[in-house]
C-alpha positions as CSV (number, residue, x, y, z in Angstrom):
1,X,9.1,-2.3,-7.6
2,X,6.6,-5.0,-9.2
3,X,4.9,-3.9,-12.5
4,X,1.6,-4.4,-9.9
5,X,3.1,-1.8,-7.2
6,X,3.9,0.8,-10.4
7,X,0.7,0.3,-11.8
8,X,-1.6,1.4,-8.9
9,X,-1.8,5.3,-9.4
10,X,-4.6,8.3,-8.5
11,X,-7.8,6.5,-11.1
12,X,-6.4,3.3,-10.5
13,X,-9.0,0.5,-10.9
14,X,-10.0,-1.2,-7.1
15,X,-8.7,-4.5,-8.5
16,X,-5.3,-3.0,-9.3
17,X,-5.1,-0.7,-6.0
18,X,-6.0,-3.7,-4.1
19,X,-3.3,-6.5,-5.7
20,X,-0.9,-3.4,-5.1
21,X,-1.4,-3.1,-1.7
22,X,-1.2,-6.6,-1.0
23,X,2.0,-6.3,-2.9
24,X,3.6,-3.9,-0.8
25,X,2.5,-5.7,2.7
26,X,4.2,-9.1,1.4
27,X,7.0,-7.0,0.5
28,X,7.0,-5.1,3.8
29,X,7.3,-8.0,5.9
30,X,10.1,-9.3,4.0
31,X,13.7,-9.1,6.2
32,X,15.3,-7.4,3.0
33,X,12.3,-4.3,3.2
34,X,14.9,-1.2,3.3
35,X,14.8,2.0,4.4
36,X,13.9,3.4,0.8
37,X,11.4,0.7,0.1
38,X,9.8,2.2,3.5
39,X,10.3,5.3,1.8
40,X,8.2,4.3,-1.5
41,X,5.5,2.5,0.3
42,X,5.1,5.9,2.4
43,X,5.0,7.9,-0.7
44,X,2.3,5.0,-2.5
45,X,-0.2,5.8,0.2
46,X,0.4,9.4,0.9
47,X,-1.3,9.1,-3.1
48,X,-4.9,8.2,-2.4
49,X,-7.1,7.7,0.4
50,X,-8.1,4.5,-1.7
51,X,-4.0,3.3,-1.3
52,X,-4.3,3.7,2.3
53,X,-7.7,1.9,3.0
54,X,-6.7,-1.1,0.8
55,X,-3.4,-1.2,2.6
56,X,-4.7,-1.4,5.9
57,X,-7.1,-3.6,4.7
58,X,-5.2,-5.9,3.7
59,X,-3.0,-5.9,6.2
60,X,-6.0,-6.5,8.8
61,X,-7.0,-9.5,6.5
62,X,-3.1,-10.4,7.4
63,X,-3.4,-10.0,10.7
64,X,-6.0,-12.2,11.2
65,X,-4.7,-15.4,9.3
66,X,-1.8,-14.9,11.5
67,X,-3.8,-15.5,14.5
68,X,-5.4,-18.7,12.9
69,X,-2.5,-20.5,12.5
């Protein structure tokens, strides 16, 4: 896991939950994203209600500039 993904826990500043979660959806897309690292990234936003809102934020955001290209 990146220092980033390790560092957002429960307190965790908005800045730092948010480069997290971006984090884990550029590493979710990847074709090398295992079945643990599915595991983790379940387990990271099971944490907060704040992980899972800047997740699927993020990934929203991601969405999006996929459709603009």
């Amino acid at each position: 896991m990146t220092d980033a993904i390790e560092g957002a826990k429960p307190g965790s500043n908005i800045r730092t939950i948010k480069d997290c979660a971006v984090d884990w959806l550029e590493r979710s897309e990847r074709e090398e994203f295992s079945e643990a690292d599915g595991h983790d990234l379940e387990e990271w936003l099971a944490e907060s209600t704040s992980h899972r809102v800047a997740f699927w934020h993020a990934k929203s955001a991601w969405q999006r500039a996929e459709r603009l290209q």
